[in-house]
MARKEVO-37056 format. One record per residue: x, z, y of N, C-alpha, C in turn; residue in three letters. Coordinates in steps of 0.2 Angstrom, whole numbers, plus 5000, padded with zeros to 4 digits. Atoms other than C-alpha are relative to their C-alpha. Layout:
XZYXZYXZYAla...
This chain:
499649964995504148465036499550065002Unk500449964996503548645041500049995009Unk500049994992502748665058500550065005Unk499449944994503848745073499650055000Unk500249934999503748915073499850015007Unk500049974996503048985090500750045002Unk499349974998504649075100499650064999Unk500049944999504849255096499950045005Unk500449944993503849375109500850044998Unk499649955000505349495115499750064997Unk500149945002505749655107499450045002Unk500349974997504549775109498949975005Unk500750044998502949655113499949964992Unk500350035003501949615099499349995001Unk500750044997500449505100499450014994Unk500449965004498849545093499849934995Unk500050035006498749385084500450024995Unk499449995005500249435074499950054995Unk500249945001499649605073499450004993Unk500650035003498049525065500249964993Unk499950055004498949395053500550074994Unk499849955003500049565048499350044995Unk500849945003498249675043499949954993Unk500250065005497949495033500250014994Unk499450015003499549495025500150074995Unk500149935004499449675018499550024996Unk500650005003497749665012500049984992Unk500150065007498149564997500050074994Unk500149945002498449754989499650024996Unk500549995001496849804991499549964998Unk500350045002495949654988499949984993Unk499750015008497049614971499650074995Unk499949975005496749784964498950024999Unk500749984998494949844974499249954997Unk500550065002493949674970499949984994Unk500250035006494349674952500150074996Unk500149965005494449854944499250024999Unk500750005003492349844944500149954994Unk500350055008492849694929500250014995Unk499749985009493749794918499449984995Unk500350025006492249794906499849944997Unk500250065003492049644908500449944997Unk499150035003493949564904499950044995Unk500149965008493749704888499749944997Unk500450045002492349604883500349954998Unk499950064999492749444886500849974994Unk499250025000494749454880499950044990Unk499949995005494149554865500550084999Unk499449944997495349704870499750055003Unk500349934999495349874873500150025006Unk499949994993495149954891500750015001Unk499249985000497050024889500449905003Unk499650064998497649844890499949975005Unk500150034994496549794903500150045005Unk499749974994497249934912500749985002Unk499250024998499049884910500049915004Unk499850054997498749714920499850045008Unk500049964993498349854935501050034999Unk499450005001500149904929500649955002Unk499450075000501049734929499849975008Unk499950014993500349704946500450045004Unk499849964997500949854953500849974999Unk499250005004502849824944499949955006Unk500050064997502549644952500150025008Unk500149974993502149724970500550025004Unk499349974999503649834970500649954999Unk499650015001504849724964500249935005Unk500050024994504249594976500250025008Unk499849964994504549694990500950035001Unk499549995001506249744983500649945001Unk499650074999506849554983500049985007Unk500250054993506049494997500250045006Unk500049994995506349605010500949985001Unk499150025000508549585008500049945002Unk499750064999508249405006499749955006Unk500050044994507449395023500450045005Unk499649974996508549505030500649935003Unk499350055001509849355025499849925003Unk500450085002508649185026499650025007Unk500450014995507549235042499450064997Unk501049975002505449295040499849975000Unk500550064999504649135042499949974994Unk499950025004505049045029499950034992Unk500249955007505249175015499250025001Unk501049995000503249225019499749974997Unk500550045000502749065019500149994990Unk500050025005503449055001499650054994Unk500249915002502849234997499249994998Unk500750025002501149185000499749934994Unk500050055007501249014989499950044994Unk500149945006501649124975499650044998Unk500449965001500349234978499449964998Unk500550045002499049084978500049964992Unk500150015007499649014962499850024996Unk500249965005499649164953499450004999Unk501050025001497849174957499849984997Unk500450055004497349024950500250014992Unk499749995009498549064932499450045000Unk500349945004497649224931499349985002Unk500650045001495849144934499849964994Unk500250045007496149014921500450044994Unk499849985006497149134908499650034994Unk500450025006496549114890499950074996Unk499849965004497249284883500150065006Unk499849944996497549464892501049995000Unk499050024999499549434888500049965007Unk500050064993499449284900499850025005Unk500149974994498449374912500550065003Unk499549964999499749524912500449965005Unk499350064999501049374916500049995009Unk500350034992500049304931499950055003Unk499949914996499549494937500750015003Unk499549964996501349524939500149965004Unk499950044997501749364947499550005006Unk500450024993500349384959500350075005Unk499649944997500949564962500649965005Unk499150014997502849504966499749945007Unk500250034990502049364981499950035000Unk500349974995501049484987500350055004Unk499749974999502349604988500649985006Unk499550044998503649484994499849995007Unk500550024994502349435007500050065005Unk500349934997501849625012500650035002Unk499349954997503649695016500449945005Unk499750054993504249525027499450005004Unk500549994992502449565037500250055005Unk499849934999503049725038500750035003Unk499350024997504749675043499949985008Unk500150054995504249545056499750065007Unk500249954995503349705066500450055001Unk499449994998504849795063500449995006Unk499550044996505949685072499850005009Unk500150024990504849675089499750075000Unk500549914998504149875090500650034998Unk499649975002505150005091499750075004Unk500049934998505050195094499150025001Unk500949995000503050255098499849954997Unk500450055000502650085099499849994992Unk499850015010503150055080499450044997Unk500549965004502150205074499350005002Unk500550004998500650145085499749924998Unk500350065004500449965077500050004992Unk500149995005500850005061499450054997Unk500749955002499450155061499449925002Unk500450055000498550005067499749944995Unk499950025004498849895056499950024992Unk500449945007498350025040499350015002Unk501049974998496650075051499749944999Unk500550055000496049905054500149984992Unk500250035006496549835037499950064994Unk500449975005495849975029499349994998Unk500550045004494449885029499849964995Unk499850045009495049785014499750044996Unk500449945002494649935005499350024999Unk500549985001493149975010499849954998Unk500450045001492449795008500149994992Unk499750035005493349754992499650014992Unk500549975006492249844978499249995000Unk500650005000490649804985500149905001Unk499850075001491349604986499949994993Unk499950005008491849634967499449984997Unk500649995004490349694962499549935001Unk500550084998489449524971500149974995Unk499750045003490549434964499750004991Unk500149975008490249504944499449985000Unk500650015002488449504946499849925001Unk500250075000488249324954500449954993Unk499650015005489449254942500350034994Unk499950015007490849284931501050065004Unk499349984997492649404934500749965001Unk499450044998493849234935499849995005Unk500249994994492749214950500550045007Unk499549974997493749344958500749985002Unk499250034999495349264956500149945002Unk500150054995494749104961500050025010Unk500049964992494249204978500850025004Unk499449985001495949284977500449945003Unk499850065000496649094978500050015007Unk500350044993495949034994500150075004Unk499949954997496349205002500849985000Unk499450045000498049144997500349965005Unk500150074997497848975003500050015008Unk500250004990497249035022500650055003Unk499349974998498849165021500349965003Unk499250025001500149035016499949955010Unk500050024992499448945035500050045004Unk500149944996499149115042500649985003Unk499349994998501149115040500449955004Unk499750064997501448925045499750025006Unk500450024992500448935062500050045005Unk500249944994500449115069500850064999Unk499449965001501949215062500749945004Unk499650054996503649175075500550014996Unk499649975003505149195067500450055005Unk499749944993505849365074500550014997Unk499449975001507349385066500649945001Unk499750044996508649275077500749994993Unk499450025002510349195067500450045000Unk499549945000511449335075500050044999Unk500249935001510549465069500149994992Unk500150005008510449405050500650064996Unk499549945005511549505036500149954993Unk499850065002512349355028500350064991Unk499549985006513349405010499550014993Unk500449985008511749404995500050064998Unk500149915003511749544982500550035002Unk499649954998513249614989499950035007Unk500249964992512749635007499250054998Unk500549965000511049715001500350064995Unk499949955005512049824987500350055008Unk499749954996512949895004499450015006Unk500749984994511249885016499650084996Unk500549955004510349985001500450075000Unk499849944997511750125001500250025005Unk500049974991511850135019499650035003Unk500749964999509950165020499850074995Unk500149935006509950305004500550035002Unk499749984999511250375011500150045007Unk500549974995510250425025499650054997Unk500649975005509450585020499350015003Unk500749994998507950585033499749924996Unk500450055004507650415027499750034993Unk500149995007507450465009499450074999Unk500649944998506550635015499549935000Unk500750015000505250515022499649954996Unk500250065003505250385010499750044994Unk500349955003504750534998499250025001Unk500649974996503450585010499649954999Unk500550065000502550415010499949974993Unk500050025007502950374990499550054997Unk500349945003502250554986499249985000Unk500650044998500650514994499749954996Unk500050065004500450364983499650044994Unk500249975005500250484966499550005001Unk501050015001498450554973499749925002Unk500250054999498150394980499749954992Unk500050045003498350284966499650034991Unk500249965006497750424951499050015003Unk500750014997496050414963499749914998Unk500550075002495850234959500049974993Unk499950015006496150244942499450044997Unk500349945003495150384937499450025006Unk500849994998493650384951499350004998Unk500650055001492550264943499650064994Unk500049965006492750384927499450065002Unk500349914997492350564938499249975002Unk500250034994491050464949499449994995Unk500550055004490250364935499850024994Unk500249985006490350444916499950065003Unk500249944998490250624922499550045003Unk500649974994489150644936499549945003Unk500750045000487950494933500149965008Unk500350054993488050384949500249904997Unk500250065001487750194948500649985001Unk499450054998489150054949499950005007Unk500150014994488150004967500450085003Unk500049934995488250194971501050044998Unk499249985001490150224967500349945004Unk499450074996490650054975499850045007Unk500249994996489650124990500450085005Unk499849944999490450304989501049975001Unk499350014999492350224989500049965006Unk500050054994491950105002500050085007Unk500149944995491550285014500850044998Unk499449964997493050355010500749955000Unk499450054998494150205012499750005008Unk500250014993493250215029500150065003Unk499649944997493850405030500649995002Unk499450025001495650335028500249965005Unk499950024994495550215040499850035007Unk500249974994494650325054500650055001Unk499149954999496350445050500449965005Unk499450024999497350305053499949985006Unk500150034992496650225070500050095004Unk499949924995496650435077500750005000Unk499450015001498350415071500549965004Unk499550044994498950275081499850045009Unk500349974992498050355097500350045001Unk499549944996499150505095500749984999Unk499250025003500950425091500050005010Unk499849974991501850475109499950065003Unk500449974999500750595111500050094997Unk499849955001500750715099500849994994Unk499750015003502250735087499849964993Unk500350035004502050615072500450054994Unk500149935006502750755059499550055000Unk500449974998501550855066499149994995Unk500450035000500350735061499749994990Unk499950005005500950705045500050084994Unk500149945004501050885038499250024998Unk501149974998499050905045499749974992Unk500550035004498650755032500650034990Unk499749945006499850865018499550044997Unk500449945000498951025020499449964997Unk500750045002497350915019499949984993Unk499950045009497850825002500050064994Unk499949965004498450984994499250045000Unk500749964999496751094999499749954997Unk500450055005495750934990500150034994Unk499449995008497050934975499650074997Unk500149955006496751134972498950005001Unk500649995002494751114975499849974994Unk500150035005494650974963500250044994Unk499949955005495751094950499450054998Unk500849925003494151244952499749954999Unk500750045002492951114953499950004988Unk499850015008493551034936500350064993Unk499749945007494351204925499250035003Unk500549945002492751294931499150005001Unk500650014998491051214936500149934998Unk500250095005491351024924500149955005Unk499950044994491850954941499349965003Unk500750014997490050944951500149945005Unk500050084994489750784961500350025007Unk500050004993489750864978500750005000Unk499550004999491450944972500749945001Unk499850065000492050764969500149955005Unk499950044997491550684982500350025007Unk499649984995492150794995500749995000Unk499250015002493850804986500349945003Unk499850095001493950614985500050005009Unk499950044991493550585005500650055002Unk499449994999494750725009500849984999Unk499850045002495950644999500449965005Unk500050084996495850475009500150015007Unk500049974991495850555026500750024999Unk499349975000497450625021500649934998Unk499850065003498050455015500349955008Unk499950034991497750395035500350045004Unk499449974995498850515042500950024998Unk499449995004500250525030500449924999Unk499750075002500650335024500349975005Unk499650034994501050255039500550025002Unk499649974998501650375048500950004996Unk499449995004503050415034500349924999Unk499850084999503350235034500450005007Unk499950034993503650205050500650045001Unk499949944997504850375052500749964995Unk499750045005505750285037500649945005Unk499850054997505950145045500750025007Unk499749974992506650215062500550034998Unk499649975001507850295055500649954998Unk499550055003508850155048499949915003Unk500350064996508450015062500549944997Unk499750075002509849885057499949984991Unk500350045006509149845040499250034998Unk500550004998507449825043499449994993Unk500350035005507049705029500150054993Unk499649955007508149825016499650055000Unk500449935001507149985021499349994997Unk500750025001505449905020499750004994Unk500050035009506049825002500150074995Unk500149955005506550004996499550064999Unk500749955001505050115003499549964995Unk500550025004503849974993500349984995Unk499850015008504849954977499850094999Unk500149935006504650164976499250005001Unk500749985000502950174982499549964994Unk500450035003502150034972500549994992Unk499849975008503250084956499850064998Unk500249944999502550244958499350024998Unk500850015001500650184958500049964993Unk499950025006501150094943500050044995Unk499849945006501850244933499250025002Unk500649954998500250344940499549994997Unk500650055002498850234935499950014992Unk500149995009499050254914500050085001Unk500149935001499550434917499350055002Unk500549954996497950494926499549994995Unk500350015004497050434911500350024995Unk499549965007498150534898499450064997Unk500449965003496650644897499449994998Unk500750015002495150554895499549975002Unk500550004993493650494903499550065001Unk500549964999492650654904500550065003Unk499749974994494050754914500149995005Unk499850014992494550784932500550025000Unk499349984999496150894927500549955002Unk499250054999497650764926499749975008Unk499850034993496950704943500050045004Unk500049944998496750874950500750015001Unk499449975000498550914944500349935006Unk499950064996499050744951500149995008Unk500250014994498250764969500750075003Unk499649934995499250944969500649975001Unk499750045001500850864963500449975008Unk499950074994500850704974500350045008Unk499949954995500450834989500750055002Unk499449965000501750974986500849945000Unk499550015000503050854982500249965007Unk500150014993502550765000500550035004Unk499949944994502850925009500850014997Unk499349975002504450944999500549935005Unk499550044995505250775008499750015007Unk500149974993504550825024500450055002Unk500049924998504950995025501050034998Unk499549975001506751005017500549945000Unk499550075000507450815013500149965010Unk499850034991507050755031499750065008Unk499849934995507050925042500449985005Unk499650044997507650855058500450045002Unk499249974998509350895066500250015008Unk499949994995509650945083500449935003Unk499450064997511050805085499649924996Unk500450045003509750685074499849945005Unk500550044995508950605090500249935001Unk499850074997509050405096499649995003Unk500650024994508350345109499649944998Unk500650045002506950255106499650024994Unk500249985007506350365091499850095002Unk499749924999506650545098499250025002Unk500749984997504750545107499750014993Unk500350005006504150555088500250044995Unk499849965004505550635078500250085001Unk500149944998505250795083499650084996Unk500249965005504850965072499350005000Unk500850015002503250995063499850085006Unk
């Protein structure tokens, strides 16, 4: 028998346990993809296989991630957020273990997606749950929170890897992955309450979500913002694909001294995101969100000169890449949260379709940023411009607010750039 849930803190109060158990829950992202893309060479080896393959199990996580978040957020919508979590994170711990012990790259594919879909499942009912008790500021002030402090996963997660690799062995990692799992699936039993009360549920399966989903896309700010926050993703996820490459074949720096440099601007990205919580109320969060636009777009076209005209120079690189990441901390949440706000009665459904487009998104991106090679920076130059522009294009024209747009409890926030 699970243990009783803790009572629901009322709306609008969320506790810093939760808030912490949330940061947990969301990690499993960067842990899953940051702690194990230093073993590609060594899964190649080992499996026999070409790096293309072993790139496609960062694929089928992704797919995994998305499609998790896709499920799960509707069927907590219906069933609670206690429960489905706790099952989210089981899932996530299994997988684990498969892909630790998988004997062939196929089978690790299998277990990758599978660990993706917990994860996912996991990360949109965390995501939910803060939802349910925050609203208007507050919302876009624990969720920047909740991005800042757990951008520390990020940072630590490639200089863990690399421990990991050298002391041992790359099933090591997913062993680790496990037990990370494991102290989730209790995280969910002991410290998550369940906040979504019986009377509030959205009882009907896939017919009640066919009509929660076009109620939410049928919102155009929604769908602006969910733009806003997917687009982001592109230079995001073409940066972790294609770093190691610019960082390491090109311009000579070490594994240590590459783990060393992503780990700094994972900690760009989080200093965004914590300045970002301290201005939500404060200053407009569209405001906020264009700043970290612009920013993405002016990286994007220096990397282009850098790369078409001077072989893409270190310094050019690294600069790009931190601004980048900084722009990553004032844009993601934010558009999350804006998303969110907009379509408060399906909580669970909004969560499930911003994270099915964003981590479908990081999927596609991931093989195409390498269509060019390992000794360019264009495809991720084009990439970063791309991602950016198309940003500014759900901001600025999808979700353009409306005189008569306003709600209370959201209005301190949605307000023009």
């Amino acid at each position: 028998m699970l243990p009783t849930a803790t009572r629901a803190p009322s709306a609008g109060a969320v506790p810093g346990t939760l808030v912490a158990t949330v940061i947990f829950l969301t990690a499993v992202a960067p842990l899953a993809t940051d702690m194990y893309v230093p073993a590609f060479p060594r899964v190649s080896a080992d499996f026999g296989t070409t790096a293309s393959a072993v790139q496609l199990t960062l694929t089928t996580f992704f797919a995994g991630m998305g499609l998790g978040q896709l499920v799960g957020g509707p069927f907590s919508d219906q069933r609670g957020r206690r429960l489905p979590l706790v099952a989210g994170t089981v899932l996530m711990a299994v997988a684990s273990v498969a892909c630790a012990l998988a004997p062939n790259i196929a089978l690790l594919m299998i277990a990758r997606f599978l660990q993706g879909f917990g994860g996912g499942w996991a990360m949109v009912i965390g995501r939910a749950v803060i939802v349910d008790l925050a609203h208007g500021s507050q919302l876009v002030r624990v969720l920047n929170i909740v991005m800042g402090i757990g951008g520390v996963a990020p940072i630590i997660s490639p200089l863990l890897g690399a421990v990991i690799l050298q002391l041992t062995g790359w099933r090591m990692t997913f062993w680790t992955l496990a037990a990370l799992g494991i102290l989730m699936t209790l995280c969910a039993l002991f410290v998550v309450p369940e906040s979504l009360p019986p009377e509030k549920r959205h009882s009907g399966g896939l017919a009640e979500f066919g009509r929660a989903a076009k109620e939410v896309l049928s919102n155009r700010s929604f769908v602006g913002y969910v733009v806003v926050a997917s687009s982001a993703f592109i230079a995001l996820f073409a940066y972790v694909a294609t770093s190691a490459f610019i960082l390491q074949n090109m311009n000579g720096l070490s594994p240590v001294m590459y783990s060393i440099v992503f780990a700094a601007n994972a900690g760009g990205m989080t200093i965004a995101a914590l300045l970002s919580a301290r201005m939500a109320g404060r200053v407009s969060t569209r405001k906020v969100i264009l700043a970290g636009q612009l920013i993405a777009l002016a990286a994007g076209v220096a990397m282009l000169a850098g790369a078409l005209w001077w072989a893409t120079p270190l310094l050019v690189a690294m600069g790009s890449f931190f601004a980048l990441m900084v722009a990553q901390g004032l844009i993601n949440t934010n558009g999350g949260a804006l998303a969110s706000a907009e379509v408060p009665r399906h909580p669970g459904t909004s969560s499930a379709v911003l994270g099915l487009v964003q981590w479908t998104t990081a999927g596609i991106v991931a093989p195409i940023a390498g269509l060019g090679g390992e000794n360019t920076a264009v495809p991720m130059a084009l990439l970063m411009i791309a991602g950016a522009l198309l940003s500014l294009f759900g901001l600025l024209v999808l979700a353009r607010p409306h005189i008569h747009s306003h709600r209370k409890g959201t209005n301190e926030y949605r307000t023009s750039p």
